[in-house]
C-alpha positions, -999 to +999 in steps of 0.1 A: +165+141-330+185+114-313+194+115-278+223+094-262+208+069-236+221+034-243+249+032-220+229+048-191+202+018-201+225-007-199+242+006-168+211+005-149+204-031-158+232-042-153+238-028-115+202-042-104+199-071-126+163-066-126+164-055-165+174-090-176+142-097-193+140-070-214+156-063-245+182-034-239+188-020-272+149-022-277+144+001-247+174+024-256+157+027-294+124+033-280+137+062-253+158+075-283+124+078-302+103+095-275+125+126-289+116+118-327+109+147-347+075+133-358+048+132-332+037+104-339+065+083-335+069+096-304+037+084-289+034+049-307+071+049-287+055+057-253+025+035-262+050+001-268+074+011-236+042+013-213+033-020-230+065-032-222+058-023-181+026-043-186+052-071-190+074-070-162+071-036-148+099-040-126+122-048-155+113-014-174+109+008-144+146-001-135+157+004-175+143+034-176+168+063-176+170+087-151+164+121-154+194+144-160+202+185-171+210+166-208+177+148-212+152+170-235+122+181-219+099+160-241+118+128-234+114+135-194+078+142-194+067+112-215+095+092-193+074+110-164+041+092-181+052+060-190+062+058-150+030+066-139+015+046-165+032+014-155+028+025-116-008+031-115-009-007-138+010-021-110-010-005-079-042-021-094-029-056-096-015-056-060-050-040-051-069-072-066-084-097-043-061-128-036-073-158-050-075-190-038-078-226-050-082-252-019-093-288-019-085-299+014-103-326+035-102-334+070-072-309+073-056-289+105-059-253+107-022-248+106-019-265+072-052-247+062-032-213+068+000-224+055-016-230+021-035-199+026-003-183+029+019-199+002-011-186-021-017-152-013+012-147+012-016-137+038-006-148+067-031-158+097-016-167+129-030-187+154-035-162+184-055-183+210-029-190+232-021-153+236-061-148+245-057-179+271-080-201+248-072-238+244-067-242+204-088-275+194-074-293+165-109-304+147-104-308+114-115-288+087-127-293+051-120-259+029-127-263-008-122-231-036-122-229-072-102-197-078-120-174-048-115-146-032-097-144-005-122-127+023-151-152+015-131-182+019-114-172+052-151-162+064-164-194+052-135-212+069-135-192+103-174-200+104-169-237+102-144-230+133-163-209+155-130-185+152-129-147+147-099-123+135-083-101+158-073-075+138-047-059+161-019-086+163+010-071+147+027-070+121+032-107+114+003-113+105-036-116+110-043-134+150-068-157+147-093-161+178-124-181+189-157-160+180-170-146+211-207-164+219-224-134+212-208-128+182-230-135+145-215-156+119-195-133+094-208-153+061-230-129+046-225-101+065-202-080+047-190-066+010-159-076-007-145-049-032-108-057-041-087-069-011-107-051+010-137-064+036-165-039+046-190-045+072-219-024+085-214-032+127-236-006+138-266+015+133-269+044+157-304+071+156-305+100+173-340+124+176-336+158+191-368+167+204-363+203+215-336+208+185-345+189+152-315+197+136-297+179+160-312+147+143-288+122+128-280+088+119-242+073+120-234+042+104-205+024+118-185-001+089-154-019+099-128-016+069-106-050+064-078-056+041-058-088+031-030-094+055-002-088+026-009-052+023+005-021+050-023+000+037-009+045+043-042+059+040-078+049+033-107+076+027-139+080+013-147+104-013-180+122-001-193+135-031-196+096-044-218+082-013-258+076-021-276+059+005-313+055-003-338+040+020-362+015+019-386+044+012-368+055-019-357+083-001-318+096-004-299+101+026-277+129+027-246+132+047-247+156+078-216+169+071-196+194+052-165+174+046-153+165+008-130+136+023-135+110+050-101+099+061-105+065+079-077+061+112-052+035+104-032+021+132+002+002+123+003-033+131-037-031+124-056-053+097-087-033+099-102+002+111-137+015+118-148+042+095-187+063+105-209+075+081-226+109+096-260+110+077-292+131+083-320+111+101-345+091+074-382+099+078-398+076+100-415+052+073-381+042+063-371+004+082-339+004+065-310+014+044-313-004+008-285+006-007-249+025+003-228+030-023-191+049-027-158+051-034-128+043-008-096+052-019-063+032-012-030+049-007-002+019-004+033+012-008+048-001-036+075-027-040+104-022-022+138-014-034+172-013-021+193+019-024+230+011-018+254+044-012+295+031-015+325+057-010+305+076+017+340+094+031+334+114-003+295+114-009+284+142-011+244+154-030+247+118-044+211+109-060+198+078-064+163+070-084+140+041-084+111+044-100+095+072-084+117+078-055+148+097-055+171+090-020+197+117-019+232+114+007+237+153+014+267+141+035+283+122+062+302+131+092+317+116+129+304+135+152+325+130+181+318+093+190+294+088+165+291+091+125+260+106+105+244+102+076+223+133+059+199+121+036+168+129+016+139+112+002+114+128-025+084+110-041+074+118-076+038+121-086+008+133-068+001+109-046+034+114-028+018+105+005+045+129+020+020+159+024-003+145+047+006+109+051+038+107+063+039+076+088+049+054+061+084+070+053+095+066+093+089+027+089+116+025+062+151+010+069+185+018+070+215+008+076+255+005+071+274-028+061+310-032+073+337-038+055+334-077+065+296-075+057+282-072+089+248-053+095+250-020+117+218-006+127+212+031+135+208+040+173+188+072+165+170+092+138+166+130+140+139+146+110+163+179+093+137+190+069+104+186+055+085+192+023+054+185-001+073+157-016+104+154+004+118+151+037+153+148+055+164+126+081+201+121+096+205+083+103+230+077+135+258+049+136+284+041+166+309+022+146+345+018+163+365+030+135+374+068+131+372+061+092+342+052+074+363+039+045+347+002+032+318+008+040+283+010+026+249+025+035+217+013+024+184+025+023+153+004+018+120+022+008+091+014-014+096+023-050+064+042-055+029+053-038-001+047-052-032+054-054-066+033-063-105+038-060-123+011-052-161+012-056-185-006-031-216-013-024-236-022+007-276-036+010-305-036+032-288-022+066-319-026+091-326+005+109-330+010+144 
């Protein structure tokens, strides 16, 4: 059974651009044949479009037609798929540990961090000054043949007697001198993705009168790569084994399915505890802890632009797997207002209990001679599972809004990735 998508293909890559690289008429056959009377046409059709995202995913995700009231139902699910599909592909590169190749001899550390940066587009900042610490420009030798990122910043930070200060901002990662009573970090940590964990602290506890009240908590601080703006990490309980030196397991001392970890903006790392019952007293360390974190985090961003707003009015927009709707907009005596809507497809919307991450999005109206206007005040109208209003605020001096244009900048997509670790002989206290 055919189904008419070809100009709505087109359409789309022609506005964005982005669907230069693929071939058009390939992706309008291939939609056209996720209806196919035969079933399996219409999964080797689903299996070459996902292939296709593997390509240049934002390419196809912006091909991709929309849904609409004319699209059959088995056309919008395996659409639905194929979204996720090329999503969840792109979440688990971003999620990947940066890699870096350095030969550099005799080098300054601002030229160390600049080629840092150009690679990964982690960006460390020099932050002494800010701490009142004199910055010494000794030079440096850094050498990597296609490494990680975390082990050759802690290599490199090491050789410098310098330390990260993980609460600089949002520019970047500040870089400080290591505090004398601080250990070297080489060695001292586990590396699973872009992430850095690192036991900090071991804390026993005995109760005499009340043995139940006997526990162990082990402190980790959770680092990620500079590049990422991380919405949510947590551990899955149900994966964590710790076994001691004894060959004991530890159990946790709680009832709790999910550990959510505390993540501040402008913040490159967070401390996460483990709450565990006490090990018997032969035990002299933990050998092994071992889990599963998961990462919820933005995906690329895209650019939602809204023209003829005299007359907008439930206009939808989609990208990927966010939908921005303009419900209207109005002057209110000396000021003009913009009703909108976002929704988040998929179920890791990040709306229903993560919802920090939609307030940092942008928005704002170009005038007619191009000019940026920024809003002078948000107010949240509704809130939902996978949705949730806002009306954006403009002081503009003309009493028409004719020429102008309103944009909206969120990530396309939220995802979601596990990422096993694993942690080795933490000495007891």
């Amino acid at each position: 059974m055919a189904y008419a998508v070809g100009a709505c293909l087109l359409g789309i890559g022609t506005a964005t651009g982005a669907a230069a690289e693929i071939d058009a008429q390939r992706v309008t056959a291939l939609v056209q044949q996720l209806n196919a009377d035969d079933a399996g046409d219409r999964d080797a059709a689903e299996r070459e479009l996902t292939e296709l995202g593997r390509g240049d995913a934002d390419a196809l995700l912006a091909a991709l037609p929309s849904p609409d009231q004319r699209m059959p139902p088995e056309v919008a699910m395996r659409l639905d798929r194929i979204r996720a599909a090329v999503q969840q592909d792109v979440a688990e590169s971003a999620l990947s540990a940066s890699r870096l190749t350095l030969d550099m001899q005799d080098a300054k550390l601002a030229d160390i961090f600049a080629a840092i940066e150009k690679q990964t587009g982690n960006r460390l900042i020099d932050f002494r000054e800010q701490f009142g610490q004199q910055p010494a420009d000794v030079p440096l030798t850094v050498t990597a043949d296609d490494a990680d990122f975390w082990p050759v910043v802690d290599r490199l930070l090491d050789d410098a007697n310098l330390s990260p200060y993980p609460y600089s901002g949002e520019d970047g990662l500040g870089i400080v001198e290591r505090p004398p009573e601080e250990l070297r970090r080489s060695g001292r940590a586990t590396y699973v993705g872009p992430l850095r964990l690192e036991p900090i602290a071991v804390q026993a506890q005995r109760g005499l009168r009340s043995p139940e009240q006997s526990n162990l908590h082990v402190g980790l601080e959770a680092s990620w790569e500079p590049r990422l703006e991380p919405i949510a990490l947590s551990l899955d309980a149900a994966s964590l084994q710790v076994t001691a030196d004894d060959g004991r397991s530890i159990p946790l001392a709680t009832q709790m399915n999910v550990i959510d970890v505390e993540l501040q903006p402008g913040s490159f790392a967070s401390d996460l505890t483990l709450p565990l019952e006490l090990p018997a007293r032969e035990a002299t360390m933990l050998s092994t802890i071992a889990g599963t974190l998961t990462v919820l985090a933005p995906g690329k961003k895209a650019e939602f632009k809204f023209d003829k707003l005299k007359d907008a009015e439930g206009v939808e927009q989609t990208i990927a797997g966010v939908t921005v709707a303009v419900d209207r907009v109005r002057k209110n005596g000396p000021v003009w207002e913009v009703y909108m809507r976002v929704r988040v497809a998929g179920p890791e919307t990040g709306l229903e209990s993560h919802r920090s991450w939609v307030y940092q999005n942008l928005a704002w109206l170009v005038n007619p001679a191009g000019e940026k206007v920024e809003d002078v005040g948000i107010e949240t109208v509704s809130q939902g599972v996978d949705e949730i209003g806002f009306a954006y605020i403009y002081e503009i001096p003309e009493d028409d809004i004719a020429g102008y244009q309103w944009i909206y900048q969120s990530p396309a997509a939220i995802m979601s990735v596990p990422l096993e670790f694993e942690l080795h002989d933490i000495p007891l206290p």
